[in-house]
Structures are given as C-alpha cells and as structure tokens.
Biopython code that builds the backbone (N, CA, C, O; Angstrom):
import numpy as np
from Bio.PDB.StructureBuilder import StructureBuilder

atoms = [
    (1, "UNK", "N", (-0.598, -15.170, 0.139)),
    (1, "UNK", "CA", (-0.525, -14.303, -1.023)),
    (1, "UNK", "C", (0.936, -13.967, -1.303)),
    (1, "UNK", "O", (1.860, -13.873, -0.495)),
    (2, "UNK", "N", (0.940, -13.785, -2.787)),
    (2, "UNK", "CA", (2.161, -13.484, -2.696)),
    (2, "UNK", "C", (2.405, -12.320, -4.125)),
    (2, "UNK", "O", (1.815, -12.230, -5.201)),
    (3, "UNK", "N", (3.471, -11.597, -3.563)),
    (3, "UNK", "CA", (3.667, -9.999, -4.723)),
    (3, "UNK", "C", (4.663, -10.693, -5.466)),
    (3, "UNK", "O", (5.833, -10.898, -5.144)),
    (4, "UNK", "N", (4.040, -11.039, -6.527)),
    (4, "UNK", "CA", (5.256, -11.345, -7.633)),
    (4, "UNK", "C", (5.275, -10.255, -9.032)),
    (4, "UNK", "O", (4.457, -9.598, -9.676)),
    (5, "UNK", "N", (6.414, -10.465, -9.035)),
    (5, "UNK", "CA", (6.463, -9.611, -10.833)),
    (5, "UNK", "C", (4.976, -9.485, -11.626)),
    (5, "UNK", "O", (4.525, -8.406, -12.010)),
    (6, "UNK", "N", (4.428, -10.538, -11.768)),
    (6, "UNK", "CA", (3.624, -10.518, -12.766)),
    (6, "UNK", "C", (2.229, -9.462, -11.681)),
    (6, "UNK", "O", (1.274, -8.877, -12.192)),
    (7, "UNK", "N", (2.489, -9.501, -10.442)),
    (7, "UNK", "CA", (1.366, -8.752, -9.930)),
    (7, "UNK", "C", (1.195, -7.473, -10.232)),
    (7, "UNK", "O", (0.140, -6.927, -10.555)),
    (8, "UNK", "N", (2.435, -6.920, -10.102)),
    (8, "UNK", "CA", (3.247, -5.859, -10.052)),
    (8, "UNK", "C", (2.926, -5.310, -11.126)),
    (8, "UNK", "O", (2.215, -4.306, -11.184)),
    (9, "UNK", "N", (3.508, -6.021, -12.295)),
    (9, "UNK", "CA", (3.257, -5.779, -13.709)),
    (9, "UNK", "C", (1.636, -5.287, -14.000)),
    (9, "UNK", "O", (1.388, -4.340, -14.746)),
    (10, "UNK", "N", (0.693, -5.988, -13.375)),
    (10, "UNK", "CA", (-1.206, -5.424, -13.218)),
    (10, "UNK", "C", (-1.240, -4.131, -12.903)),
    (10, "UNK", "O", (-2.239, -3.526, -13.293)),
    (11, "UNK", "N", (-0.136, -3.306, -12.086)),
    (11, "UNK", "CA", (-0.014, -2.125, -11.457)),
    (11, "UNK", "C", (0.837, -0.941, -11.853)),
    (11, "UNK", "O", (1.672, -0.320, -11.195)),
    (12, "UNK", "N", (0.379, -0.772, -13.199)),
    (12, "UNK", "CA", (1.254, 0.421, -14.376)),
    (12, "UNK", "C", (1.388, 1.242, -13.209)),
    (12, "UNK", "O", (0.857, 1.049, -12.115)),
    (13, "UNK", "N", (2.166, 2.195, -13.555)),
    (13, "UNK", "CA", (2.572, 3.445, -12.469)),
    (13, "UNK", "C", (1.703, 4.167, -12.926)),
    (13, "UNK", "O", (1.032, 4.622, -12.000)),
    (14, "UNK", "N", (1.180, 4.698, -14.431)),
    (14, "UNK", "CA", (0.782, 5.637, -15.047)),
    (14, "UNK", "C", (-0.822, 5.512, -15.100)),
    (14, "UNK", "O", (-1.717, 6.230, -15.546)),
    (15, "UNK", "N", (-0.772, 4.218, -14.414)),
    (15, "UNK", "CA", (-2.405, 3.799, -14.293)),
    (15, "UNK", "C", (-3.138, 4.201, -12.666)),
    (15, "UNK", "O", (-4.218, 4.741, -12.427)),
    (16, "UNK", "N", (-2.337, 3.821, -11.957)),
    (16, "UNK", "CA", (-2.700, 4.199, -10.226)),
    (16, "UNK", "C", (-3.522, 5.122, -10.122)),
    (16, "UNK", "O", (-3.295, 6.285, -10.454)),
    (17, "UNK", "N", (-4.108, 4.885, -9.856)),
    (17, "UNK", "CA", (-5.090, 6.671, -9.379)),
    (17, "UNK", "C", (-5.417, 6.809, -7.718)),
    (17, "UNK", "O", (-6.097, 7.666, -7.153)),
    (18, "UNK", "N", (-4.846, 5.908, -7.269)),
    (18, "UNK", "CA", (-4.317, 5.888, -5.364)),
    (18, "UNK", "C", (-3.879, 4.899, -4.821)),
    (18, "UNK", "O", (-4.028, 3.700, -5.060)),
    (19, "UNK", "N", (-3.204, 5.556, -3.905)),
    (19, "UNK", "CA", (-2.818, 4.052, -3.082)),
    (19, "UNK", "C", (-2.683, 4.879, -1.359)),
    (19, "UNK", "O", (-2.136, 5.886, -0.910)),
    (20, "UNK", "N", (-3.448, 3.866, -0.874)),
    (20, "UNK", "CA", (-3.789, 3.902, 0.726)),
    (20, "UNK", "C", (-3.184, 2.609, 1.303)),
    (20, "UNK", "O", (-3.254, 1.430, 0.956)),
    (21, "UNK", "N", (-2.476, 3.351, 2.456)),
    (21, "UNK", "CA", (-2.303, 2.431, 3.359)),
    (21, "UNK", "C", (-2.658, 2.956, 5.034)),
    (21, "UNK", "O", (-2.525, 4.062, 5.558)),
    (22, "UNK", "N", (-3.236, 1.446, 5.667)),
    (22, "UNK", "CA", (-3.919, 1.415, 6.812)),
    (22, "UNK", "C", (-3.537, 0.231, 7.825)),
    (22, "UNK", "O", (-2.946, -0.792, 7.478)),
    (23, "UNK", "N", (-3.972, 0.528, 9.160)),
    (23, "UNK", "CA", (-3.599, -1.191, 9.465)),
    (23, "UNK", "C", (-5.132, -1.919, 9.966)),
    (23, "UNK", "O", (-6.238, -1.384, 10.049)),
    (24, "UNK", "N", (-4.761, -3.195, 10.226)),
    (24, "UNK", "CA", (-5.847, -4.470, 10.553)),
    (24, "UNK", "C", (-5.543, -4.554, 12.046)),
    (24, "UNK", "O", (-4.505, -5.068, 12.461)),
    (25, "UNK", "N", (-6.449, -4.052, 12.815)),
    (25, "UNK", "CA", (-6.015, -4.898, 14.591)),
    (25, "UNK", "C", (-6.230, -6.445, 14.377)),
    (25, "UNK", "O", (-7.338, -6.903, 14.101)),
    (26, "UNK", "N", (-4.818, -7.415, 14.555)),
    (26, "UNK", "CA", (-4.931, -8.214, 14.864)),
    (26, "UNK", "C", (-5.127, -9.277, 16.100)),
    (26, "UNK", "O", (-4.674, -10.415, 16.224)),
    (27, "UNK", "N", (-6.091, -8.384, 17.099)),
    (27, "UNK", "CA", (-5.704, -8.444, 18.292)),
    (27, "UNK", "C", (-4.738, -8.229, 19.168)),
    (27, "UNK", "O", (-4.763, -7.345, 20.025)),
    (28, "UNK", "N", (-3.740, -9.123, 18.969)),
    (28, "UNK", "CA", (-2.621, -8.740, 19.569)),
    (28, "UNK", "C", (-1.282, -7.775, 18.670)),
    (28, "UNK", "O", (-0.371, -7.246, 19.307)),
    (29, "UNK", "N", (-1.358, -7.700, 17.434)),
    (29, "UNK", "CA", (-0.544, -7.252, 16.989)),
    (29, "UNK", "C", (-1.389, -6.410, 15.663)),
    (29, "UNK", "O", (-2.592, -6.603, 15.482)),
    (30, "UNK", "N", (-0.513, -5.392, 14.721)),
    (30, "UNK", "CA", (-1.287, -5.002, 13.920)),
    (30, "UNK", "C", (-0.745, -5.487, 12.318)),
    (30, "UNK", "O", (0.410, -5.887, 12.178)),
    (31, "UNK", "N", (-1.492, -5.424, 11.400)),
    (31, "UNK", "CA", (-1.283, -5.463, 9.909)),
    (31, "UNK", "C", (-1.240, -4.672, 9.196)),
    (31, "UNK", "O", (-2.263, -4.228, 8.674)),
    (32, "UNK", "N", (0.077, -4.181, 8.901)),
    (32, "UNK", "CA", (-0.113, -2.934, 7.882)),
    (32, "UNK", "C", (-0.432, -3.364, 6.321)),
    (32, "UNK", "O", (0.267, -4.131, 5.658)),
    (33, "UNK", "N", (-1.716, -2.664, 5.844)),
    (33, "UNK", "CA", (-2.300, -2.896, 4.226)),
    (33, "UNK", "C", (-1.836, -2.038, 3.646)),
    (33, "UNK", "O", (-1.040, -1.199, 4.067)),
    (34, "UNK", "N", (-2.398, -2.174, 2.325)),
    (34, "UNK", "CA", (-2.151, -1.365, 1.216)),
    (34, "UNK", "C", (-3.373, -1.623, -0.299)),
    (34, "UNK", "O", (-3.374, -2.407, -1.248)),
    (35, "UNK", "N", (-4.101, -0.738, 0.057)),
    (35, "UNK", "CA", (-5.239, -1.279, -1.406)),
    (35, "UNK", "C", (-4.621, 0.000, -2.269)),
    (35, "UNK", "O", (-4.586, 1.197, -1.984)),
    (36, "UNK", "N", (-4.216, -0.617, -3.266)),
    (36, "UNK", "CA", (-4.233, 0.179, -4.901)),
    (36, "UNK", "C", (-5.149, 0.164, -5.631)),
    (36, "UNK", "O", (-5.860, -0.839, -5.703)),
    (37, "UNK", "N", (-5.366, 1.185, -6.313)),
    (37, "UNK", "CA", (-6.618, 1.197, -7.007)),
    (37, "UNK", "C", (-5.648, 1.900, -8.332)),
    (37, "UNK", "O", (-4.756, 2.747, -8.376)),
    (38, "UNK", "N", (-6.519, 0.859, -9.566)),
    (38, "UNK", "CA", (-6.167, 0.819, -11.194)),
    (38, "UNK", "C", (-7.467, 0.648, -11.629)),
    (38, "UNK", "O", (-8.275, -0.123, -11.111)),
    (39, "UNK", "N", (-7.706, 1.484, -12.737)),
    (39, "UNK", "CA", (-8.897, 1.700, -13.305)),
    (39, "UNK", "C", (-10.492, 1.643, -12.681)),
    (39, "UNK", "O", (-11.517, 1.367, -13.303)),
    (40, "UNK", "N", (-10.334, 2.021, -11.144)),
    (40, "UNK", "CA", (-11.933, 1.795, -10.494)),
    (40, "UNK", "C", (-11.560, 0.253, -10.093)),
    (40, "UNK", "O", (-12.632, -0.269, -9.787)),
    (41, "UNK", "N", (-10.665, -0.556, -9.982)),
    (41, "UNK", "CA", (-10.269, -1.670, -9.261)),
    (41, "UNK", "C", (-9.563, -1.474, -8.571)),
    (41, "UNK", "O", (-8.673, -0.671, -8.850)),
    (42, "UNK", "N", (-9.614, -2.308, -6.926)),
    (42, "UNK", "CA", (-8.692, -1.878, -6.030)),
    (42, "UNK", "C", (-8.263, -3.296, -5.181)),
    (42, "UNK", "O", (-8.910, -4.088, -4.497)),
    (43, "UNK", "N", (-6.660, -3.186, -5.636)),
    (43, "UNK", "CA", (-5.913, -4.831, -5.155)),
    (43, "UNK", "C", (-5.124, -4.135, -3.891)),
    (43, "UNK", "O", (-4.346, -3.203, -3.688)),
    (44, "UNK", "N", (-5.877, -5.268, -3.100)),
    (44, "UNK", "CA", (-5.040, -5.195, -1.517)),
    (44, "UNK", "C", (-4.073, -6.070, -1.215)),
    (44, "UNK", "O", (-3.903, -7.220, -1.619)),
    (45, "UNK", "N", (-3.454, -5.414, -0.463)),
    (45, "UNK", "CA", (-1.843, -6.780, -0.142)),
    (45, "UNK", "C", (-1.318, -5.851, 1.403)),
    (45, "UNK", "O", (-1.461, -4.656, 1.665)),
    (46, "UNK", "N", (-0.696, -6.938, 2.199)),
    (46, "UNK", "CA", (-0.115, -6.523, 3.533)),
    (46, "UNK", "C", (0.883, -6.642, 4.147)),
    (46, "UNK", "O", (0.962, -7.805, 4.543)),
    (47, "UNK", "N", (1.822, -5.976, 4.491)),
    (47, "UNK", "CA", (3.344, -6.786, 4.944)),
    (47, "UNK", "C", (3.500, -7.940, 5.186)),
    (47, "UNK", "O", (4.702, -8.133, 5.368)),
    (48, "UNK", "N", (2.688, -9.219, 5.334)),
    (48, "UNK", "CA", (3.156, -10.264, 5.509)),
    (48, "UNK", "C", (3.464, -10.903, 4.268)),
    (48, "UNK", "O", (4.291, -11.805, 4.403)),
    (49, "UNK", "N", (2.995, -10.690, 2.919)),
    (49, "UNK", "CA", (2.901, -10.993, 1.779)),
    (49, "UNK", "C", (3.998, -10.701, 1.181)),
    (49, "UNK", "O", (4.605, -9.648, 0.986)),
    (50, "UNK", "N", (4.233, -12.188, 0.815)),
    (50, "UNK", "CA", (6.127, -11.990, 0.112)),
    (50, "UNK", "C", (6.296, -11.126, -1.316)),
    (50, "UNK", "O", (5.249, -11.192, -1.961)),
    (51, "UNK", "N", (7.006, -10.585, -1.770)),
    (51, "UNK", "CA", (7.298, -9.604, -2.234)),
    (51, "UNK", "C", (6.556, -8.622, -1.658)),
    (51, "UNK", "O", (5.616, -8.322, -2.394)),
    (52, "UNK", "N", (6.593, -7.845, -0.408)),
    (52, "UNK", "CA", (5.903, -6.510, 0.043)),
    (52, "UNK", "C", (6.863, -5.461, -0.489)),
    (52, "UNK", "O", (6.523, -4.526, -1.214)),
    (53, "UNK", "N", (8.439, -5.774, 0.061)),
    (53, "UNK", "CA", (9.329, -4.419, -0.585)),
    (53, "UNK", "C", (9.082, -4.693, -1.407)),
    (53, "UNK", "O", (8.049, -4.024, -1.438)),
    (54, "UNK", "N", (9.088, -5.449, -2.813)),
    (54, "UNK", "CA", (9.227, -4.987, -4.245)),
    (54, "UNK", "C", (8.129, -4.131, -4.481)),
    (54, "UNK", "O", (8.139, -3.216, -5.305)),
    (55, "UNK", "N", (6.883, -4.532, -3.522)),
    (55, "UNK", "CA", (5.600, -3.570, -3.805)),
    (55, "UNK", "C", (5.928, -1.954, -3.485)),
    (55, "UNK", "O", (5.922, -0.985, -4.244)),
    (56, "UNK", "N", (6.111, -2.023, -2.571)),
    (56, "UNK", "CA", (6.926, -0.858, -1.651)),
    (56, "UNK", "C", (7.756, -0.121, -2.752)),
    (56, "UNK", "O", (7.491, 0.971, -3.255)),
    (57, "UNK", "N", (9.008, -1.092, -3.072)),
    (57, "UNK", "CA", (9.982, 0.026, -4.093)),
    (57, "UNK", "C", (9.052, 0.426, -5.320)),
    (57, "UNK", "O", (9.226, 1.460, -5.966)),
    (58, "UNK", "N", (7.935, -0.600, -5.602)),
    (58, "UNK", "CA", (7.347, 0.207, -7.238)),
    (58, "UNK", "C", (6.817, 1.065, -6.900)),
    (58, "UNK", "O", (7.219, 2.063, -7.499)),
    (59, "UNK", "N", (5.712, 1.370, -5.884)),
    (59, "UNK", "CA", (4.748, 1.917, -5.839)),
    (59, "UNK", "C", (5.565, 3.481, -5.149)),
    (59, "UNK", "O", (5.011, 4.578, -5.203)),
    (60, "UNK", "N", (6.718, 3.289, -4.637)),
    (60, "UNK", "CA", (7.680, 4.954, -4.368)),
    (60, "UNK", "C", (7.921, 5.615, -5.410)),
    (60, "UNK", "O", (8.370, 6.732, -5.156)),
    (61, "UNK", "N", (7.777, 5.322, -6.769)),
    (61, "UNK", "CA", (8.696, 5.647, -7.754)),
    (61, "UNK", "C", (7.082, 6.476, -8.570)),
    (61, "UNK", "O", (6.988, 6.710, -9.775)),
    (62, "UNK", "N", (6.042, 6.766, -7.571)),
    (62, "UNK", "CA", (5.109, 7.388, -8.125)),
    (62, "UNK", "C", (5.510, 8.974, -7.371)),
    (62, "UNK", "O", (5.944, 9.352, -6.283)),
    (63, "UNK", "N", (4.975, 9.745, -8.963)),
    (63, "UNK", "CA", (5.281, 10.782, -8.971)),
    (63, "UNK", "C", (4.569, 11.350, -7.320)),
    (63, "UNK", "O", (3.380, 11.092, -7.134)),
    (64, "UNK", "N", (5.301, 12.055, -6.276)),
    (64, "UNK", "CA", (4.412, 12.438, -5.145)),
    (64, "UNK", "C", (3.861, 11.665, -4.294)),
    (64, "UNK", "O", (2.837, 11.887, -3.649)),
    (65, "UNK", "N", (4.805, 10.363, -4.267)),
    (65, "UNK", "CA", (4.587, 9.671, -3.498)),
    (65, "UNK", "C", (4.919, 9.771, -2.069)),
    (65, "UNK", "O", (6.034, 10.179, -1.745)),
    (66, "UNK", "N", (3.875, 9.366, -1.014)),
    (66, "UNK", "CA", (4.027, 10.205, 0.577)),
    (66, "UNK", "C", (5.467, 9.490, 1.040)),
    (66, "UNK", "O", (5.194, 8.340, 1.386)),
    (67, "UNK", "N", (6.545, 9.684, 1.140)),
    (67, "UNK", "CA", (7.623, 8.815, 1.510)),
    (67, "UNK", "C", (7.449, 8.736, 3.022)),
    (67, "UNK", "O", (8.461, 8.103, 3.326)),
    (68, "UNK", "N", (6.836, 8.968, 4.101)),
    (68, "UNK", "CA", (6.887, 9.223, 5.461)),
    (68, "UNK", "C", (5.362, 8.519, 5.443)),
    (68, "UNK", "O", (4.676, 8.898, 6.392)),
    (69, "UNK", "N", (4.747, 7.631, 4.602)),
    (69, "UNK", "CA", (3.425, 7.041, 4.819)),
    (69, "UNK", "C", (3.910, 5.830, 5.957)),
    (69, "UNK", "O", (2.909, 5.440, 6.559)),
    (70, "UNK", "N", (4.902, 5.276, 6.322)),
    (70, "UNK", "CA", (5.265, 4.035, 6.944)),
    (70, "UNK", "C", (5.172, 4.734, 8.670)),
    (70, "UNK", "O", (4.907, 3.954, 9.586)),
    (71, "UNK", "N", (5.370, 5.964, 8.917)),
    (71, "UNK", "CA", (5.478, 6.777, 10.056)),
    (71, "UNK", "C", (3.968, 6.524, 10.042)),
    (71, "UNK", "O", (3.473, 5.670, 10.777)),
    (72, "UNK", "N", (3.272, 7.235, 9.243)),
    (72, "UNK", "CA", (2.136, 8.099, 9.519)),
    (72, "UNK", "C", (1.362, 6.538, 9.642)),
    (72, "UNK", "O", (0.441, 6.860, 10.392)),
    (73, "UNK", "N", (1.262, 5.810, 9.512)),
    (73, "UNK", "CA", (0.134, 4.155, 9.364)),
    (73, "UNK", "C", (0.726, 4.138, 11.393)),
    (73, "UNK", "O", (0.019, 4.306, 12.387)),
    (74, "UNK", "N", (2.318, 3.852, 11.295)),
    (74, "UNK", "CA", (2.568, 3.075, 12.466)),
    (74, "UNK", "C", (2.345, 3.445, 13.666)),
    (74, "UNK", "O", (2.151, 2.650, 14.585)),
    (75, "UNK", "N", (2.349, 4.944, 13.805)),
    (75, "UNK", "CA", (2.224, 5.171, 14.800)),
    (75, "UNK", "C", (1.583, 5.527, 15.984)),
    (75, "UNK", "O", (2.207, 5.857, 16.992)),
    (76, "UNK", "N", (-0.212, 5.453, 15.882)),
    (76, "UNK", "CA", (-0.832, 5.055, 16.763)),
    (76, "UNK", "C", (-0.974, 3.212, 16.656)),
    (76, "UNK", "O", (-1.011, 2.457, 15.684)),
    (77, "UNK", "N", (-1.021, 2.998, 17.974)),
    (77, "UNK", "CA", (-1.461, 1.539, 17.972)),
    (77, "UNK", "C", (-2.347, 0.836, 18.043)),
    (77, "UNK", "O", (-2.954, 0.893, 19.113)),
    (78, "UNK", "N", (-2.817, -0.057, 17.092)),
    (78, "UNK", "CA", (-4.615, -0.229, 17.193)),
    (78, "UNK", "C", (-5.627, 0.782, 16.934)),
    (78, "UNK", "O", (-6.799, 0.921, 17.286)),
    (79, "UNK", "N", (-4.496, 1.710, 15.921)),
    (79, "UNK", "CA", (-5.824, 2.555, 14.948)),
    (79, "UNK", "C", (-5.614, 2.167, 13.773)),
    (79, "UNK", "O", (-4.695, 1.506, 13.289)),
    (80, "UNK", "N", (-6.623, 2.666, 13.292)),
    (80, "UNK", "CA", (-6.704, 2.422, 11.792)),
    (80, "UNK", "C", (-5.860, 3.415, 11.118)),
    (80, "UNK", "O", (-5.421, 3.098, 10.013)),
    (81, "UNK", "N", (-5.667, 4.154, 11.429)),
    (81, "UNK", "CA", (-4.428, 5.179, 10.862)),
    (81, "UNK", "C", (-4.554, 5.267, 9.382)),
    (81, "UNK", "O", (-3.456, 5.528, 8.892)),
    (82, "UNK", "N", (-5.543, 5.139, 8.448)),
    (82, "UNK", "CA", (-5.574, 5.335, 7.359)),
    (82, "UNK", "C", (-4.882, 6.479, 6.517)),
    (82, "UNK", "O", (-5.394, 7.599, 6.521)),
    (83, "UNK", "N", (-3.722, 6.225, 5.789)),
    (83, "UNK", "CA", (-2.578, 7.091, 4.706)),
    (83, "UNK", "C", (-2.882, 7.493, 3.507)),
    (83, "UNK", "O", (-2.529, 6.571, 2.771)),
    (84, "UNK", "N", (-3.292, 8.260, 2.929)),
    (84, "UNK", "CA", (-3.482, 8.174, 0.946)),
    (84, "UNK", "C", (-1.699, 8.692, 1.166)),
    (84, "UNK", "O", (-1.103, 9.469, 1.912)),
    (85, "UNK", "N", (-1.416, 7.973, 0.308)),
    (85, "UNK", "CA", (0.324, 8.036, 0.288)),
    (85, "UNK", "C", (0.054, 8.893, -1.329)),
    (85, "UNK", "O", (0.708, 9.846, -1.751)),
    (86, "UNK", "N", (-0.826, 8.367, -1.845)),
    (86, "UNK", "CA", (-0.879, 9.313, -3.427)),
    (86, "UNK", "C", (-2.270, 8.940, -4.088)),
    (86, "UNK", "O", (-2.877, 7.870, -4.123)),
    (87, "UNK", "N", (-2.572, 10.223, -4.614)),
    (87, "UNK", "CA", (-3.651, 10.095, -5.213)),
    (87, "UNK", "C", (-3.540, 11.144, -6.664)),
    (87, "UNK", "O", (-3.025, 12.257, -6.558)),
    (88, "UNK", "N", (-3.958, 10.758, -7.688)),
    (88, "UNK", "CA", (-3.929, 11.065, -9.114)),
    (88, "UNK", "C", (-4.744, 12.092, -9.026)),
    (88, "UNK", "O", (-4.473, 13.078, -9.711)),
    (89, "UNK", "N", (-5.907, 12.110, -8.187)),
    (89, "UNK", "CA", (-6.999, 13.393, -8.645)),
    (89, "UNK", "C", (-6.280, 14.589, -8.342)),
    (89, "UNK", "O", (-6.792, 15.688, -8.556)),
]
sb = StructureBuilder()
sb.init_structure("model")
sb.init_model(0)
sb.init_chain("A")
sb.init_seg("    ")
for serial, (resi, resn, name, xyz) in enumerate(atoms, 1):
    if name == "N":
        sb.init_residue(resn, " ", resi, " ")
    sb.init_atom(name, np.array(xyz, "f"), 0.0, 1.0, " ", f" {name:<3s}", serial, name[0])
structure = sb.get_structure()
C-alpha cells in the first residue's frame, strides 16, 4: 500500500470525524495502524506504508489533534493500545 497525494486528498481535514491509532501483534514485532474515518467510511493504513509521514503531517494539522498519540500506541508491548488521537463529536 501506498499513501500518496491523491489518498490524502480522499481525507479533507474538515471531513474527519476520527482518527484512531492502534497496533497489530506481529508476533515478533508490532504494527502501528491508523483507521480514519470520512463520512461513516473508515481507511486504514500502517507505518510500513510509504507515504506514512505525509499521513502523519496531514492528519496533525487537525484541529485537537492528540500530538503524544505515538507515546500513548507504543508503549505497552503487544497491546493493542488503542489512541482516538481526535474525534469531531
């Protein structure tokens, strides 16, 4: 997968109504996600996925966005550590 402009572009700022991030036990290592949700649709993407910072820098620039969500996911290991970094309601 990959975060390109035009993905990005699917993901108005003014449209978001949350964005969570969590991780995947990959057995040996973990996956940090991220499902956004736009209009009752919700697109997932995960640090391995090229453009992740550009996802990262758009999705900061929301009003109240959790800036310390990258702490709060990482730091148990092999939990799910689920983040609402922001939510519209």
């Amino acid at each position: 997968m990959m975060i390109t402009p035009a993905v990005i572009a699917q993901l108005p700022l003014a449209d978001i109504g949350s964005v969570v991030f969590y991780k995947r036990d990959e057995i040996t290592t973990d996956l940090i996600c991220c499902d956004v949700e736009v209009a009752g649709r919700v697109s997932s993407f995960n640090e391995e996925a090229k453009g992740w910072d550009d996802l990262i820098a758009h999705l900061s620039a929301l009003p109240g966005f959790r800036a310390d969500w990258y702490e709060a996911v990482a730091s148990s290991a092999f939990a799910a550590s689920e983040t609402v970094a922001f939510d519209r309601r």
